[in-house]
Backbone bond lengths (Angstrom), bond angles and torsions (degrees), N, CA, C in turn:
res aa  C-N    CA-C-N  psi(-1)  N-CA   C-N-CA  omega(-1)  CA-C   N-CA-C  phi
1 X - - - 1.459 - - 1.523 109.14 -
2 X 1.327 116.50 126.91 1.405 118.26 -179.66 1.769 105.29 -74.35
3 X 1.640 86.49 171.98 1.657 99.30 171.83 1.752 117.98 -37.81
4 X 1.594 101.57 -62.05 1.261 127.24 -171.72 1.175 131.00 -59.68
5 X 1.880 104.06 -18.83 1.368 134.24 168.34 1.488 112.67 -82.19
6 X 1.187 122.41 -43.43 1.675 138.87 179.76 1.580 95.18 -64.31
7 X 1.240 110.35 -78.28 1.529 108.28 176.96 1.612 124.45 -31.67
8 X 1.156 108.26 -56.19 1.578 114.18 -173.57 2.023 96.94 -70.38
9 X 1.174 128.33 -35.82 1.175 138.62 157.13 1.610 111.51 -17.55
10 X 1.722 117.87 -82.82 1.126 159.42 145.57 1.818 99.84 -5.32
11 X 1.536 114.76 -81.53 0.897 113.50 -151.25 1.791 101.12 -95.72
12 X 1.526 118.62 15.84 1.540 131.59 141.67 1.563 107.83 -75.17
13 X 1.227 138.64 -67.48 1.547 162.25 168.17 1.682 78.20 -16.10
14 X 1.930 118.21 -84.94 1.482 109.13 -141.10 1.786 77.72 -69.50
15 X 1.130 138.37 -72.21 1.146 129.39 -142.25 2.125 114.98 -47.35
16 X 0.969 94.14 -17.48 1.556 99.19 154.40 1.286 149.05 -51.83
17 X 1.760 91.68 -64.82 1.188 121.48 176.22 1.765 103.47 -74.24
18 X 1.342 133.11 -20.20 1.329 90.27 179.07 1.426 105.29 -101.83
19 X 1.465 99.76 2.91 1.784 99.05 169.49 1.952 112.31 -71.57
20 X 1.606 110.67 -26.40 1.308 124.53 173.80 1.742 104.19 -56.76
21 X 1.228 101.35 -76.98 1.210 124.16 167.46 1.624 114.46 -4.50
22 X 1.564 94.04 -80.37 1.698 94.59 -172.36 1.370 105.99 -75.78
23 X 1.152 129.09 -22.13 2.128 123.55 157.03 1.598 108.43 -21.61
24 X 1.399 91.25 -74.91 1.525 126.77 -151.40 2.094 100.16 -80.41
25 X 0.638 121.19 -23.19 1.135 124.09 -178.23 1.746 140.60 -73.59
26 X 1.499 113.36 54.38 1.447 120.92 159.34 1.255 131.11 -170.59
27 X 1.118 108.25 -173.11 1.296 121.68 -150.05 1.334 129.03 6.22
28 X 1.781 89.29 -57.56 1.847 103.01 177.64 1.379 114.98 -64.83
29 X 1.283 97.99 -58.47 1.781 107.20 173.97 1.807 106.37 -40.23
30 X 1.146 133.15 -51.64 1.302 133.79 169.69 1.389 109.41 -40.05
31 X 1.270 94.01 -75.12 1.447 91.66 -165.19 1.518 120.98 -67.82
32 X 1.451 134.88 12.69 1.158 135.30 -156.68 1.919 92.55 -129.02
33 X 1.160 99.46 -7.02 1.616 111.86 179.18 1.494 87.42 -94.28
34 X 0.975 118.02 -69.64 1.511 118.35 -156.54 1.837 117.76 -56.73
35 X 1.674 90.36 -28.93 1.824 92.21 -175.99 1.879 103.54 -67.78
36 X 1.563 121.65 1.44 1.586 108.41 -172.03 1.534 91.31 -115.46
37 X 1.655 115.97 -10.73 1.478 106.41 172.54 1.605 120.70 -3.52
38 X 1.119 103.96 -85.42 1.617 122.06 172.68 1.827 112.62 -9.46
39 X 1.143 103.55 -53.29 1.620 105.11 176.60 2.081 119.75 -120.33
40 X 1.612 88.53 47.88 1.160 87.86 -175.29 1.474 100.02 -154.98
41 X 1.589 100.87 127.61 1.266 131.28 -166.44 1.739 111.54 -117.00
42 X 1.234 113.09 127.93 1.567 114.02 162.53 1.621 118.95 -104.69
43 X 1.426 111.54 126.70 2.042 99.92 138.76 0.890 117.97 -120.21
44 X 1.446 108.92 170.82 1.443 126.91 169.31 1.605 123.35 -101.24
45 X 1.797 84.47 114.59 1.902 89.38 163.38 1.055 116.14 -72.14
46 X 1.522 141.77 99.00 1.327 137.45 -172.49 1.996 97.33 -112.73
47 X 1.346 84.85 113.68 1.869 119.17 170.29 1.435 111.60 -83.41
48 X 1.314 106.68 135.90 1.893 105.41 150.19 1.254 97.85 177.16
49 X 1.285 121.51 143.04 1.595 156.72 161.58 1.554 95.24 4.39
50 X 1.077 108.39 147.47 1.658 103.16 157.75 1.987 84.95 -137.37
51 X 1.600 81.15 170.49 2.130 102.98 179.22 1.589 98.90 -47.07
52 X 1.357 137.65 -22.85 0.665 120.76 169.50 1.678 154.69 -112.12
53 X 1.507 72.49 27.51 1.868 113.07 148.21 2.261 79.72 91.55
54 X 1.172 113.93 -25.98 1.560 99.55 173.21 2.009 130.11 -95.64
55 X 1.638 91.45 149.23 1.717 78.17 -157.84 1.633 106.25 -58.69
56 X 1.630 87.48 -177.75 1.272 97.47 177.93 1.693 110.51 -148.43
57 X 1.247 115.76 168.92 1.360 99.70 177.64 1.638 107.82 -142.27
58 X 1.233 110.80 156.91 1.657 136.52 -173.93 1.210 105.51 -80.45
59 X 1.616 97.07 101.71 2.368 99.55 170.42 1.495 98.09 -138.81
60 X 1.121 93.74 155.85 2.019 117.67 -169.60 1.766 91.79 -116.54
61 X 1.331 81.88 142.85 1.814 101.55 153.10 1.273 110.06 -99.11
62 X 1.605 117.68 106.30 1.638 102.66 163.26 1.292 148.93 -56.92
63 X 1.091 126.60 165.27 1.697 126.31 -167.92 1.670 101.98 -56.03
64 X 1.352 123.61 143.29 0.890 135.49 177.57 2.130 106.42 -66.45
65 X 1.241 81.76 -35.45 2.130 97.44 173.82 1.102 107.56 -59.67
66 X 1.448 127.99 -37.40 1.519 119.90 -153.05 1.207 112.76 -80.21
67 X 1.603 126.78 151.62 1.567 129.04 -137.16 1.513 84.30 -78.80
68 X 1.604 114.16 -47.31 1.481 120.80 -130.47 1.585 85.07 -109.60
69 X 1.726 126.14 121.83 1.403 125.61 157.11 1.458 96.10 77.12
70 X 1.277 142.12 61.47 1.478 127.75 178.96 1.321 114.37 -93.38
71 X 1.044 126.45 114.39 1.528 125.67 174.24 1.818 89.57 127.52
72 X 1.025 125.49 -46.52 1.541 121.20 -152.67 0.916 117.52 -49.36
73 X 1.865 131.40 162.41 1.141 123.99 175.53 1.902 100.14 -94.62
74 X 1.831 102.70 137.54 1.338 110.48 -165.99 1.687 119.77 -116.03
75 X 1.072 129.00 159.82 1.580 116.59 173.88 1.809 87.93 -102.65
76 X 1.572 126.57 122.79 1.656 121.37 162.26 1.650 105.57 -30.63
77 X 1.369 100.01 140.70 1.161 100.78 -173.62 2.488 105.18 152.35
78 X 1.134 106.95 161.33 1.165 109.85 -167.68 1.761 127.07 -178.46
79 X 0.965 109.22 -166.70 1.668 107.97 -175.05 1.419 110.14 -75.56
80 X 1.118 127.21 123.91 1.614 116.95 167.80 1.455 113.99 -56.83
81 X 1.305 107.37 146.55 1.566 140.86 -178.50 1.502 114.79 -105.98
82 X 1.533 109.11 140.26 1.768 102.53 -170.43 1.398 110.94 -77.05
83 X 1.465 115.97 -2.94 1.394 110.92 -178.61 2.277 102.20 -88.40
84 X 1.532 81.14 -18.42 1.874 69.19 177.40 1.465 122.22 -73.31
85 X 1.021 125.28 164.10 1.643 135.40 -135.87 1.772 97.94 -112.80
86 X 1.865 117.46 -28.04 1.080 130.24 -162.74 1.699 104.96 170.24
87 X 1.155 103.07 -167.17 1.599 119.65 176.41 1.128 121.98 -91.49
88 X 1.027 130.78 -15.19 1.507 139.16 160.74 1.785 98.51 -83.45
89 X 1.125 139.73 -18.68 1.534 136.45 175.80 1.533 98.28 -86.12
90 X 1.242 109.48 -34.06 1.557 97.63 -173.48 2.084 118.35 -64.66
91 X 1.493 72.32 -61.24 1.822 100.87 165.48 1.718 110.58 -27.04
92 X 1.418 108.84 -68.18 0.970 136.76 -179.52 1.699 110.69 -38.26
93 X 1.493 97.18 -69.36 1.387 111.23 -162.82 1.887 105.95 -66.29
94 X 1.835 103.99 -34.53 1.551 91.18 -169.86 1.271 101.85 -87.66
95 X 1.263 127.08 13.47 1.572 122.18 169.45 1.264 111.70 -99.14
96 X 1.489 129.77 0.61 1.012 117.85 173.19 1.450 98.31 -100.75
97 X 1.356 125.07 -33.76 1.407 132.98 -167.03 1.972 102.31 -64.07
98 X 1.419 85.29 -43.25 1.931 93.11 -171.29 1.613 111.08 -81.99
99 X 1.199 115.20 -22.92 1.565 113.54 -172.79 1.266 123.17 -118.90
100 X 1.805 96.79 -34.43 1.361 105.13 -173.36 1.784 127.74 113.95
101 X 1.580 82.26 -2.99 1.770 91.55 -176.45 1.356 124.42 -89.84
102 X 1.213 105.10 137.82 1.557 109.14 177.38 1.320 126.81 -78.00
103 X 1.632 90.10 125.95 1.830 89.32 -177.42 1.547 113.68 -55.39
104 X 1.184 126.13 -26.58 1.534 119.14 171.53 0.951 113.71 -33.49
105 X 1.146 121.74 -65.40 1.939 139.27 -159.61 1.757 110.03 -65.44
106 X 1.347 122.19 -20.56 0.898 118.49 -179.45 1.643 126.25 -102.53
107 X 1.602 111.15 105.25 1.275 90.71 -179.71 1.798 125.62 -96.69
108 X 1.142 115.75 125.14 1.504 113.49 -153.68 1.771 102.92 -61.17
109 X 0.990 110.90 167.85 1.801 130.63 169.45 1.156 136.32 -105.73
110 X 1.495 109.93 -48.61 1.361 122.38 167.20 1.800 100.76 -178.33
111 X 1.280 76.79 152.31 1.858 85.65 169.03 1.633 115.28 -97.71
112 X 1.395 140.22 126.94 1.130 135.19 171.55 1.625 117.86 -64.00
113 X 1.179 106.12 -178.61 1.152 114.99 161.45 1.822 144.56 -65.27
114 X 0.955 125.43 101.52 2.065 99.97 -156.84 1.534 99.79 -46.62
115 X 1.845 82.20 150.88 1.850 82.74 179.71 2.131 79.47 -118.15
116 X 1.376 98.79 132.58 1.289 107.71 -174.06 1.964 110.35 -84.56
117 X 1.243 117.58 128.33 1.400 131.03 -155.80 2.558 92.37 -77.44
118 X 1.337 96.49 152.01 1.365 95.48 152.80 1.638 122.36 -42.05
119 X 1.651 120.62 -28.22 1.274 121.98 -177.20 1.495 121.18 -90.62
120 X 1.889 90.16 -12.00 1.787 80.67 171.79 1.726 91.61 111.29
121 X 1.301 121.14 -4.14 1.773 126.10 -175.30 1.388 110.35 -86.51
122 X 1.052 125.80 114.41 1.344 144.76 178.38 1.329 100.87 -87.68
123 X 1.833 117.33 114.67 1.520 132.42 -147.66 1.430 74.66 -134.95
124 X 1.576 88.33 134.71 1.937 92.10 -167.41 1.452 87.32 -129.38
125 X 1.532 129.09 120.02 1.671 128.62 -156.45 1.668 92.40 -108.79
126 X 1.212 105.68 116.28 1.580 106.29 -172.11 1.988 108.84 -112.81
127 X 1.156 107.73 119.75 1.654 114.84 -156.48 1.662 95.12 -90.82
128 X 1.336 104.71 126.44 1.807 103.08 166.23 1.363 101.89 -133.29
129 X 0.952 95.68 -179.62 2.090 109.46 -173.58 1.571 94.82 -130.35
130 X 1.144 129.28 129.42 1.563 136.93 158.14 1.332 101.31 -103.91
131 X 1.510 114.39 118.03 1.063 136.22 -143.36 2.279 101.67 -110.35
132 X 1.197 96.65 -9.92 1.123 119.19 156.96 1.589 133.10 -150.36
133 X 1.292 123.02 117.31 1.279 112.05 -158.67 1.519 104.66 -91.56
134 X 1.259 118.27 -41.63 1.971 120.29 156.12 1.242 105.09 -20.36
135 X 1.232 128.45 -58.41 1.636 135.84 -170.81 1.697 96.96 -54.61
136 X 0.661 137.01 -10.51 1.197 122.06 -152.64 1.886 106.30 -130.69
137 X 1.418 106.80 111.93 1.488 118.02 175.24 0.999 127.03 -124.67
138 X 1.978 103.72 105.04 1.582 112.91 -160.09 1.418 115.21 -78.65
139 X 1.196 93.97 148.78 1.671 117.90 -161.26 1.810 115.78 -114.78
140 X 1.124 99.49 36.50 1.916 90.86 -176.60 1.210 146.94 -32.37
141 X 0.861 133.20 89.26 1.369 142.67 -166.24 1.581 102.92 -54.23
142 X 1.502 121.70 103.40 1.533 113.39 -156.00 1.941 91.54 -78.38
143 X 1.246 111.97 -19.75 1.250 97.64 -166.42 2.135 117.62 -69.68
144 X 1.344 88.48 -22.96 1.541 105.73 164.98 1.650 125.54 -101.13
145 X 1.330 98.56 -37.35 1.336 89.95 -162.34 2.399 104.71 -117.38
146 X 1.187 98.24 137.49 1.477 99.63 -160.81 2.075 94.88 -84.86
147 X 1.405 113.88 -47.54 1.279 100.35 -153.82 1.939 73.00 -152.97
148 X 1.471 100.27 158.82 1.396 114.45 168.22 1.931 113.48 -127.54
149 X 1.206 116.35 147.60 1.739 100.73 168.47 2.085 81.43 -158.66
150 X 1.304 95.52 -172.83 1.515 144.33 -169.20 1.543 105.94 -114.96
151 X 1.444 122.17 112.60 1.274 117.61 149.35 1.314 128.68 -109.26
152 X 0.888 149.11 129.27 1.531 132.82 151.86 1.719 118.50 -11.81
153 X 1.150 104.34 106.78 1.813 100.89 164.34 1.664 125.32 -72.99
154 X 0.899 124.54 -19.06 1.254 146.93 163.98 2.038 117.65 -50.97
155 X 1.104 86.44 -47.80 1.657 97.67 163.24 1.685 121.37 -69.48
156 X 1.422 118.55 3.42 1.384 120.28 176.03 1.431 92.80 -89.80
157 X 0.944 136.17 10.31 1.788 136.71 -169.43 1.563 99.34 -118.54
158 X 1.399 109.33 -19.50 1.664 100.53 -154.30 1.747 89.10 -92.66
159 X 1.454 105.00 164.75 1.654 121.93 167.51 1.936 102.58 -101.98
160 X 1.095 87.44 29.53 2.101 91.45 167.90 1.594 120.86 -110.22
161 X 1.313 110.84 138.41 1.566 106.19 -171.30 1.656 124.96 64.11
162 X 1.425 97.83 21.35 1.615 80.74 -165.09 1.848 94.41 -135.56
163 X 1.421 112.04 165.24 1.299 119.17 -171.75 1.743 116.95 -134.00
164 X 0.922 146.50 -174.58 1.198 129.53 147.60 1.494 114.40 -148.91
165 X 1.091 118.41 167.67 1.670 120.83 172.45 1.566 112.28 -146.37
166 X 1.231 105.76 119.49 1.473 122.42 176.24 1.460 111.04 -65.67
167 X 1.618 103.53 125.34 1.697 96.08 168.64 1.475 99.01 -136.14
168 X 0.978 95.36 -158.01 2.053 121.85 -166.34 1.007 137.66 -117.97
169 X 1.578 128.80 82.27 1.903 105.53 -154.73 1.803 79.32 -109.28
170 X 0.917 133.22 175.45 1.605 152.71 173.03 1.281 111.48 3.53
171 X 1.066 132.90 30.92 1.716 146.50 147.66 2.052 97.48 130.33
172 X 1.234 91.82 -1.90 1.900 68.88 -166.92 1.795 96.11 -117.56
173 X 1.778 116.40 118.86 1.307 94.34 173.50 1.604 120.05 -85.84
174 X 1.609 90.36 -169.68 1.507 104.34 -168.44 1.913 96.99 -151.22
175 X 1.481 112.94 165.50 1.569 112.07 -166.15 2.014 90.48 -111.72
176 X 0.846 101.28 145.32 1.411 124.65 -173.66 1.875 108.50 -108.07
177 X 1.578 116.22 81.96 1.426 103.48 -167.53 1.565 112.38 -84.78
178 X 1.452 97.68 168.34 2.124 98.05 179.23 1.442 78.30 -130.59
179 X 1.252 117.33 141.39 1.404 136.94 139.58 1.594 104.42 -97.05
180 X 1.406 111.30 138.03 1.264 143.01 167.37 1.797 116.81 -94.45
181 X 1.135 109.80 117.33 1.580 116.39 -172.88 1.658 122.71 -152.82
182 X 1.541 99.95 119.99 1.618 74.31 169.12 1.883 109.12 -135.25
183 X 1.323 98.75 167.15 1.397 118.55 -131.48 2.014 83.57 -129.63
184 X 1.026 100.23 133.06 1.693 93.53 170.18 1.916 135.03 33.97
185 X 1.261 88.45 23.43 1.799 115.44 -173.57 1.479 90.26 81.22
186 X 1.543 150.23 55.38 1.337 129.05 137.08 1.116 93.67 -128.93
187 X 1.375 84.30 163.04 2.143 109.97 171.05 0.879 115.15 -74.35
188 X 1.499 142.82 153.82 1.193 153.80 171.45 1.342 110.08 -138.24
189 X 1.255 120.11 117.05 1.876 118.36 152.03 1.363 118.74 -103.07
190 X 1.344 112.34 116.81 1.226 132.77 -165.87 1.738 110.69 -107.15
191 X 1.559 133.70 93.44 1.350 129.87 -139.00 1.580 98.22 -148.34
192 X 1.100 108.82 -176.44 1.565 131.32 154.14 1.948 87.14 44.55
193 X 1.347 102.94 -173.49 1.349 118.34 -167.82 1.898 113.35 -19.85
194 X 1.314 112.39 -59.38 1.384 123.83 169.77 1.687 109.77 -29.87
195 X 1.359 103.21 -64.13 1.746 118.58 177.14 1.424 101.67 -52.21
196 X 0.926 116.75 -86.71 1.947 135.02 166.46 2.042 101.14 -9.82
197 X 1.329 123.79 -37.20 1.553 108.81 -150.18 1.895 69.06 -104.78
198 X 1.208 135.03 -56.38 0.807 134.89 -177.52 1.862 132.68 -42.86
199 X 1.356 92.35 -26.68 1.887 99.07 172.07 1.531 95.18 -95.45
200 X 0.983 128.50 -26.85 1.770 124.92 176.82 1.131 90.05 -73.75
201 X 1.123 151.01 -82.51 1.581 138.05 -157.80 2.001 114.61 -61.86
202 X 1.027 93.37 -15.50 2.021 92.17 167.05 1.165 96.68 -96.60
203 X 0.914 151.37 -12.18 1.663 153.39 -139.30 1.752 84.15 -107.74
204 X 1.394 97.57 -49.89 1.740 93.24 -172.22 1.570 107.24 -90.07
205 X 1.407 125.48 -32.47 1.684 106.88 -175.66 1.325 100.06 -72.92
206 X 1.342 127.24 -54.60 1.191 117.88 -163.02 2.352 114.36 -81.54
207 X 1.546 81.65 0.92 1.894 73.16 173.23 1.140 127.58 29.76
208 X 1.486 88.35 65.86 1.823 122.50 176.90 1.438 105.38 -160.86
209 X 1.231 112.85 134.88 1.428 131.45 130.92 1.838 128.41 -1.19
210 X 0.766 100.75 115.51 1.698 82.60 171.68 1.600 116.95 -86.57
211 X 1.421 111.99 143.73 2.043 98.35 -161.34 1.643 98.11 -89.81
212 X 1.360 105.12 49.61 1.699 108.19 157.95 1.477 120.82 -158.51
213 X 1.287 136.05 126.70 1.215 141.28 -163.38 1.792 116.27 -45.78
214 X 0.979 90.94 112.74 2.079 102.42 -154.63 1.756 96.22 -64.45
215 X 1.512 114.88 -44.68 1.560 123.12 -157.15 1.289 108.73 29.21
216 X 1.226 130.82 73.28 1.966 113.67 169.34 1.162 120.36 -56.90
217 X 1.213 131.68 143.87 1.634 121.69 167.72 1.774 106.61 -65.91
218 X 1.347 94.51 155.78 1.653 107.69 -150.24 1.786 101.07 -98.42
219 X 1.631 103.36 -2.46 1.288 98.76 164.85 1.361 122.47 -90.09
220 X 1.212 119.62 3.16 1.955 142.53 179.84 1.441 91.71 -50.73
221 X 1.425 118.23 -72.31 1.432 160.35 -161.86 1.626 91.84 -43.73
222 X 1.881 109.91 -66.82 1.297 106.95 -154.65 1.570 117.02 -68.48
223 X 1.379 117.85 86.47 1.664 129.38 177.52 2.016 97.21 -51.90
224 X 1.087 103.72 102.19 1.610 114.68 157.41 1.728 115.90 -42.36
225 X 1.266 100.27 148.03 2.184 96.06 -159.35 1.419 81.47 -74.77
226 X 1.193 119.10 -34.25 2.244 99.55 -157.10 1.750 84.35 -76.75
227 X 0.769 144.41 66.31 1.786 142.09 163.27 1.556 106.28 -159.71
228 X 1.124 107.97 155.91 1.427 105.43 -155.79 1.855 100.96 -147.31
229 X 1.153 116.10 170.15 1.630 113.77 -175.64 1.880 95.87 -78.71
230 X 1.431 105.55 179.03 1.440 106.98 -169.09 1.480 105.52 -94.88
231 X 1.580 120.43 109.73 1.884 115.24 178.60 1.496 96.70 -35.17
């Protein structure tokens, strides 16, 4: 798929979603999001152009301190808050809190589906496009976030740098991938859920296949009843 194809892609995706959006959007829908708050988490896939005319996307290494996942490579993103409005507020808000970015700059695309965690966390992957990346002066929050870079999204499709390992959750397995990357002379392994939201979202701009056997674990899928789709 060319540039021109991805793009026009993109700007079908947002023009959807805010036609979804205002459908789906009140009172009940609010409030039926908010009663699973408790086990429901958003990030943001945030896309945009790089010099070399292909996208790219925004991931953090977390603080080596932090209780939960320390060291991992992360998409911004976090637990919903009762003051957030939805999943795109959540997204929104911990990317500005963790990086520094302004929700202005980002115009969203679509919200995925929650992919539900081993713990029962409904991870709601919310896609934006930064439509200028100059605009944008990252701000790390050292207490969360360890290091920031840019990868190519396009490489969640490729069979380069990458490995997998089959495991076992409740009798049925699933493959566990690592992407290998480095970013400003460091390494990065980019794996497990992070990897996982990331080949679903190339999977859909670029509308292809990934050229290696995806197997998701089949508990991704199972959306918990107190969680609900995004108003």
């Amino acid at each position: 798929m060319d540039s021109g194809s991805v793009e026009q892609r993109l700007q079908a995706l947002a023009q959807n979603f805010v036609v979804e959006k205002a459908v789906k959007l009140g009172p009940a829908a609010a409030a039926s999001t908010a009663a699973g708050s408790s086990k429901r988490a958003a990030v943001l896939v945030c896309l945009f152009k790089g010099e070399d005319g292909d996208l790219h996307v925004i991931l953090t290494k977390r603080a080596s301190t932090l209780s939960s996942n320390p060291g991992d490579v992360a998409l911004p993103g976090g637990k919903r808050d009762e003051g957030d409005a939805d999943d795109v507020d959540t997204a929104l808000r911990e990317a500005k809190e963790e990086i520094g970015l302004d929700p202005s700059l980002v115009n969203v695309i679509t919200v995925l589906q929650p992919i539900v965690t081993k713990r029962g966390m409904a991870v709601v992957p919310v896609i934006g496009l930064l439509s200028d990346i100059k605009a944008f002066s990252p701000a790390p929050n050292a207490a969360e976030v360890e290091a920031m870079f840019y990868a190519p999204l396009e490489m969640f499709l490729k069979d380069e740098n990458r490995r997998a390992e089959e495991r076992e959750w409740m009798g049925a397995k699933y493959l566990l991938h690592y992407f290998n990357y480095e970013a400003d002379g460091k390494e990065y392994v980019i794996w497990a859920l992070t990897a996982g939201i990331l080949i679903r979202t190339a999977s859909i701009v670029y509308q292809r296949q990934p050229l290696f056997p995806e197997q998701r674990p089949k508990f991704w899928s199972d959306v918990a009843q107190n969680t609900a789709a995004m108003p």
